[in-house]
C-alpha positions as CSV (number, residue, x, y, z in Angstrom):
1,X,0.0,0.0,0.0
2,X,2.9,2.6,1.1
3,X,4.4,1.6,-2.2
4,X,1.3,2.5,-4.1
5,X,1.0,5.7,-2.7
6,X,4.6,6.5,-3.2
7,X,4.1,5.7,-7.0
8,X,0.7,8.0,-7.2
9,X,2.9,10.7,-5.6
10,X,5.5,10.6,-8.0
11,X,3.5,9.9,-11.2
12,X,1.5,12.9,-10.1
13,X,4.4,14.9,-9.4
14,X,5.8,14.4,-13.2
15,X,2.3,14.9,-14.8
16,X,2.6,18.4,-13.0
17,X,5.8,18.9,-14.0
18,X,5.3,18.1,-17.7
19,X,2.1,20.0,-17.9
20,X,3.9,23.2,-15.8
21,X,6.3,23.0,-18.5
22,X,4.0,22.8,-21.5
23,X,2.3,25.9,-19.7
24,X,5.6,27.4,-20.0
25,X,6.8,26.7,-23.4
26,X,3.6,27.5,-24.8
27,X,2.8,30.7,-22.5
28,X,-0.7,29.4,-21.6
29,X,-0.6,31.8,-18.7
30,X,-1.6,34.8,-18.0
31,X,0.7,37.3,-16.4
32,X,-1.7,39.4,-14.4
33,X,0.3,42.5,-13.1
34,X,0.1,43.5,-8.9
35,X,-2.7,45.8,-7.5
36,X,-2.2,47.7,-4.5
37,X,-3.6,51.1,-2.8
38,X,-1.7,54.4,-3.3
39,X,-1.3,56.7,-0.5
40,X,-4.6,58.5,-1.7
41,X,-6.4,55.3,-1.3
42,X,-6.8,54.6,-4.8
43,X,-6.7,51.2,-6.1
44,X,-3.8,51.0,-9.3
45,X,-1.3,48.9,-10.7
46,X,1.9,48.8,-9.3
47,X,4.3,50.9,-11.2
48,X,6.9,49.9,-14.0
49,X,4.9,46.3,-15.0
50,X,5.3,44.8,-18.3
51,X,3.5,41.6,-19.2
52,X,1.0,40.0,-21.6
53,X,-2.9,39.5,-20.7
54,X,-3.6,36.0,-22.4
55,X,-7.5,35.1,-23.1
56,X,-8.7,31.9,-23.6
57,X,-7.3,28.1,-23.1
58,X,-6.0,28.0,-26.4
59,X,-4.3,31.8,-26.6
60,X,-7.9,33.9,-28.0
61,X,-6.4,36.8,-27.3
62,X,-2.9,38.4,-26.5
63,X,-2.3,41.8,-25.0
64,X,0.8,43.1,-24.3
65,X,0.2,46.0,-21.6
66,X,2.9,48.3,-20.0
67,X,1.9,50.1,-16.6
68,X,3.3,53.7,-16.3
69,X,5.0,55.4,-13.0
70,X,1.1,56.5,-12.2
71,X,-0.5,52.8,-12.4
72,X,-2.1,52.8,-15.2
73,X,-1.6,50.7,-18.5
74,X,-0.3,53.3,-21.4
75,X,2.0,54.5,-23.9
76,X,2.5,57.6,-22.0
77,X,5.5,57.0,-19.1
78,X,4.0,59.8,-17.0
79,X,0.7,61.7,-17.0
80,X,2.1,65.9,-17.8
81,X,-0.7,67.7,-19.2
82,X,1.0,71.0,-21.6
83,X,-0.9,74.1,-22.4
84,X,0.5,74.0,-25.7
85,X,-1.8,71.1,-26.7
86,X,-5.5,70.0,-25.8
87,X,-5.2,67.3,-23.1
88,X,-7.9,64.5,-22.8
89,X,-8.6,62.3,-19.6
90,X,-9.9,58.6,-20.5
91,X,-11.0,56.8,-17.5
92,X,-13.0,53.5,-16.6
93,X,-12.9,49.7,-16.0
94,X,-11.6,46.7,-18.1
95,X,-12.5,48.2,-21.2
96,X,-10.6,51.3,-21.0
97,X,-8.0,49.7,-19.0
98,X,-7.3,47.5,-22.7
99,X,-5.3,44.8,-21.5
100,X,-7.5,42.6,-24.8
101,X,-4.5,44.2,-27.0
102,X,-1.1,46.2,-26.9
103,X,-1.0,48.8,-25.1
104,X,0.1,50.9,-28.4
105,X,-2.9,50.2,-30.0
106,X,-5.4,51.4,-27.2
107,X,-8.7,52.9,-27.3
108,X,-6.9,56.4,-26.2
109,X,-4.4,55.7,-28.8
110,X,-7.2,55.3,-31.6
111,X,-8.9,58.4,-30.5
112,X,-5.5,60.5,-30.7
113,X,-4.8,59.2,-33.9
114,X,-8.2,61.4,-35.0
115,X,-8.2,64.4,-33.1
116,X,-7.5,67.3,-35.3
117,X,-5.8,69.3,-33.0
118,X,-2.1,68.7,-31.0
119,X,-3.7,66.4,-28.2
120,X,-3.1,63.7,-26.1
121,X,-5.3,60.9,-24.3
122,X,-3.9,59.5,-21.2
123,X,-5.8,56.4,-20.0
124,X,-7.0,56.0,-16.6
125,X,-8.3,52.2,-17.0
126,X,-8.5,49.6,-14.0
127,X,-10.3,46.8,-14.2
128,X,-13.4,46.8,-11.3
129,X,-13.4,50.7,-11.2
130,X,-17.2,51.8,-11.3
131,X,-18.7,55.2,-11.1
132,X,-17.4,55.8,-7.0
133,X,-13.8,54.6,-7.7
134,X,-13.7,56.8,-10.7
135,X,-15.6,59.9,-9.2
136,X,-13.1,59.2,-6.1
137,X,-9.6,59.5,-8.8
138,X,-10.5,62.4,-9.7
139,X,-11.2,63.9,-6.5
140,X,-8.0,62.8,-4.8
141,X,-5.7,63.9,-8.1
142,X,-7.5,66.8,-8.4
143,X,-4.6,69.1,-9.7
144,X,-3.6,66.8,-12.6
145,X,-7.5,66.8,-13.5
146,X,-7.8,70.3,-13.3
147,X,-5.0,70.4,-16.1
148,X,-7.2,68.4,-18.0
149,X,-9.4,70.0,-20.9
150,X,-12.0,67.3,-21.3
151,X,-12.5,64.0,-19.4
152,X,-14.0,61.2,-20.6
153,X,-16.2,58.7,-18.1
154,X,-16.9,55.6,-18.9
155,X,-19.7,54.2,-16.9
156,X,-22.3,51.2,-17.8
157,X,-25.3,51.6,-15.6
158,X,-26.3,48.2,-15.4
159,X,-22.8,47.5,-13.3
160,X,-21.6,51.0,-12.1
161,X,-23.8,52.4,-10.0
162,X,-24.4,49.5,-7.2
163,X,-23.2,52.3,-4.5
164,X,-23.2,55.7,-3.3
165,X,-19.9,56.3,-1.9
166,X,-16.4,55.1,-2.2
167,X,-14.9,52.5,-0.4
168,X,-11.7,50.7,-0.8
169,X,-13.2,47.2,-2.8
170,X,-12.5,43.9,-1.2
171,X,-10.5,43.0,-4.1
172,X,-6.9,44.2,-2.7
173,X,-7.7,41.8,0.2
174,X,-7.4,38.4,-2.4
175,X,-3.8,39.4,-2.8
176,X,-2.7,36.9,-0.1
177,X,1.0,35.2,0.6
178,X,-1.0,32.5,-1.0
179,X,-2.4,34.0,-4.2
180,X,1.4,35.6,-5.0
181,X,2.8,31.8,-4.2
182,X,0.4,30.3,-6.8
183,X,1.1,32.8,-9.9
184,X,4.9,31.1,-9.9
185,X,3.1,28.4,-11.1
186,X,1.9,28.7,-14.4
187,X,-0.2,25.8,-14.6
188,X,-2.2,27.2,-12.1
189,X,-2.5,30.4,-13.6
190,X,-4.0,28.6,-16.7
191,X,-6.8,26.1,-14.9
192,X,-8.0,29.3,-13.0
193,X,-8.0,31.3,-16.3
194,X,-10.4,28.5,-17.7
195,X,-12.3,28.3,-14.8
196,X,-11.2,24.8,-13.6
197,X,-10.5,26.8,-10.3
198,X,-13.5,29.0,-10.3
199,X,-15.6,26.7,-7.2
200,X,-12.4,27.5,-5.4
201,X,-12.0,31.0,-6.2
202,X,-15.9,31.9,-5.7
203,X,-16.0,30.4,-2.2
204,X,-13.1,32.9,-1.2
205,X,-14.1,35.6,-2.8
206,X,-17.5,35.5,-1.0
207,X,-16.1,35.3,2.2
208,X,-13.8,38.5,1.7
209,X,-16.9,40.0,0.1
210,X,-17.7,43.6,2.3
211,X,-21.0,45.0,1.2
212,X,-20.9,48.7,0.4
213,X,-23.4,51.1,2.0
214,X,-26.6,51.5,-0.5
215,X,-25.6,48.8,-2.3
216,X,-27.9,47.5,-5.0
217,X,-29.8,44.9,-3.7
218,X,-29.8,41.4,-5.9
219,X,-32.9,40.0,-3.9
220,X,-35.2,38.4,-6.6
221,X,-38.0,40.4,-4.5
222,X,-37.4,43.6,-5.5
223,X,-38.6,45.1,-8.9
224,X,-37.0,46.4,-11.9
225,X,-38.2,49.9,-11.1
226,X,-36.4,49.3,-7.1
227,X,-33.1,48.9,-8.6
228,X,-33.1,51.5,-11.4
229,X,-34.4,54.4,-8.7
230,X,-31.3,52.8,-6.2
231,X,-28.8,53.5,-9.4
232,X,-30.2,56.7,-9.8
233,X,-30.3,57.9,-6.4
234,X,-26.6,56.5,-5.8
235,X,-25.7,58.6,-9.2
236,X,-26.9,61.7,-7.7
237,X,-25.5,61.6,-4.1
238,X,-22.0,60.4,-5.9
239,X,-22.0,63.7,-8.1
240,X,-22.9,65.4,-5.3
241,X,-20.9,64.6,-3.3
242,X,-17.9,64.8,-5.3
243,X,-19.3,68.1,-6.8
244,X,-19.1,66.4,-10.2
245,X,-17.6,69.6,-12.8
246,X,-20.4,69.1,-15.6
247,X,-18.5,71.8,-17.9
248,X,-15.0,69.3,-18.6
249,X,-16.9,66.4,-17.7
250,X,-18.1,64.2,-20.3
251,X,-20.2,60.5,-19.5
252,X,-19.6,58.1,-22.2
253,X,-22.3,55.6,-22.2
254,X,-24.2,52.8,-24.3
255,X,-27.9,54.3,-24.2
256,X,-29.0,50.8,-24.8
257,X,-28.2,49.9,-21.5
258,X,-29.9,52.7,-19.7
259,X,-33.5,53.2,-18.7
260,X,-35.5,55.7,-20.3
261,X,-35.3,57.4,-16.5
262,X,-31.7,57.2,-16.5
263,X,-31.5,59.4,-19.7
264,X,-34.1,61.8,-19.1
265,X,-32.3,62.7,-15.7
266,X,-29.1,63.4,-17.3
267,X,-31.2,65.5,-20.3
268,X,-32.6,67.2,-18.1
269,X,-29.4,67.9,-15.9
270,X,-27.6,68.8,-18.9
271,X,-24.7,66.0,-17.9
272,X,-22.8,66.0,-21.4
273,X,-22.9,62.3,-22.9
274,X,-21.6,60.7,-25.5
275,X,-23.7,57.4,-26.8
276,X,-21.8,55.3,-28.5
277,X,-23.8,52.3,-28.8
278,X,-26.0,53.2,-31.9
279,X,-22.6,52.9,-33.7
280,X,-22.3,49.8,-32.6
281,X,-26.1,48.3,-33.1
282,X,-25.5,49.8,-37.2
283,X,-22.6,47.2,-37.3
284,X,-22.6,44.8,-39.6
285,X,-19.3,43.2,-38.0
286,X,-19.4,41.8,-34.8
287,X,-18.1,44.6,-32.6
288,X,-17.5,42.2,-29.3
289,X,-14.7,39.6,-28.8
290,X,-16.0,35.9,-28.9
291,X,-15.3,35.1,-25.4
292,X,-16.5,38.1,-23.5
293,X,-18.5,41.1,-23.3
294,X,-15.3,43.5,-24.2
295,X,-14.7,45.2,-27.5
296,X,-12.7,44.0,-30.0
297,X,-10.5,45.7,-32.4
298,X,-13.7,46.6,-35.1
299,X,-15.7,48.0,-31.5
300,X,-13.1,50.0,-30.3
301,X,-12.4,51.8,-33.3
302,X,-16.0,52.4,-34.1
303,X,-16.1,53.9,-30.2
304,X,-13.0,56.1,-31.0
305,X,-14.7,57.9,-34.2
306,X,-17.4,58.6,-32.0
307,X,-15.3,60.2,-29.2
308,X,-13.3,61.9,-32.0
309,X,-16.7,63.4,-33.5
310,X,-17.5,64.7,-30.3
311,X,-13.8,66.0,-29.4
312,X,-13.4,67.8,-33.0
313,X,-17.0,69.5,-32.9
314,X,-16.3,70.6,-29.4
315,X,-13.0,72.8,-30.4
């Protein structure tokens, strides 16, 4: 019996080994770059990473991001707005943050490339940000924004507006002794990027899970209309309290996602918007990678003409 289990052991111990090392020589994995909280406690990338973001067990999709010396993936080393040309603040979640494809050829990077004027987009992307951790940026780099001439928000309503005031997310807190441990090995890496892992990594993540104040409720009992007045609501007491600047600020948004309420609010308000998702309905190429929700290359360049419509009418 010993001798049986010393044979399992070691047998498994090579099929590890080979399959680590077909990880490897393959680059399966995915080399995700460190979070952690800046002094201002604001959730970024720690500065001076250089990787690639790999989708999909069989290599989908390869992005090769650089993070700058402000924590944020872009072709820009530091963020240095110049009076001599029109600078343009970019800032959201996963899909401004780009890591679906080099860092060169970024959304911000597309919209540059048709501004008519000497400008420059610097990207404030980061994957889980919604409309509180992006309201809260701003607010605690307030000088750099101020240098800004435009800044771009972007915000989906159906995932965005679940609270009305910042907190730091529980997210920093899965970055264990553990979690560091397990990205040396690739061939974990890859089974929890194709969501062999994902029981595992569910029942942790609900344990560390804090509930913000005002949260969205997901209770089956309450109705449409509940949750769209709670988004609502939590947009107005996060604009005012952050004293949202409706003259520089600009929302960029998919209409199709929004209620009819949503809309007539920020009509009514006069919040500037740019809709982008009409674009993207007249497609007759798919505008979305096949994996995921995220734009590809087609979506995001559709997305940038519409930015640089709005950017060129407004000079």
């Amino acid at each position: 019996m010993a001798k049986f289990i010393a044979r399992c052991i070691f047998f498994g111990f090579v099929f590890f080994l080979c399959f680590e090392l077909l990880v490897r020589a393959f680059h399966l994995h995915n080399q995700r770059p460190i979070r952690y909280l800046d002094e201002q406690d604001v959730e970024k990338w720690v500065p001076h990473q250089e990787g690639y973001s790999v989708v999909g067990n069989r290599r989908q999709n390869v992005g090769h991001y650089r993070i700058n010396s402000f924590g944020f993936n872009s072709v820009y080393d530091s963020y240095r707005p110049k009076e001599s040309e029109k600078s343009v603040a970019l800032i959201g979640d996963s899909f401004i943050e780009g890591f679906h494809q080099d860092f060169d050829n970024s959304l911000g990077q597309k919209i540059e490339g048709k501004l008519k004027s000497n400008s420059k987009v610097f990207e404030f992307g980061y994957a889980g940000y919604d409309f509180a951790d992006q309201l809260h940026l701003i607010h605690s780099y307030s000088v750099l924004f101020d240098d800004m001439d435009q800044v771009l928000i972007y915000m989906r309503f159906i995932d965005d507006l679940e609270r009305s005031e910042y907190e730091v997310s529980s997210r920093l807190s899965l970055d264990t002794p553990i979690s560091r441990l397990a990205k040396h090995f690739k061939s974990i890496v890859y089974l929890k990027d194709i969501g062999l892992l994902d029981p595992v990594t569910h029942a942790i993540s609900k344990l560390g899970n804090l509930r913000a104040k005002n949260r969205v409720s997901d209770s089956t009992e309450e109705t449409e209309s509940d949750i769209t007045f709670a988004r609502i609501q939590n947009f107005k007491d996060l604009v005012d309290f952050y004293d949202y600047d409706k003259s520089k600020n600009v929302l960029l948004v998919d209409y199709r996602l929004c209620p009819s309420e949503f809309l007539d609010f920020l009509k009514e308000n006069e919040f500037k918007t740019i809709d982008f998702g009409e674009s993207l309905a007249r497609s007759k190429s798919p505008t979305d990678l096949i994996y995921d929700q995220h734009w590809n290359d087609h979506g995001r360049e559709l997305i940038a003409k519409e930015i640089a419509n709005y950017l060129n009418n407004f000079d």
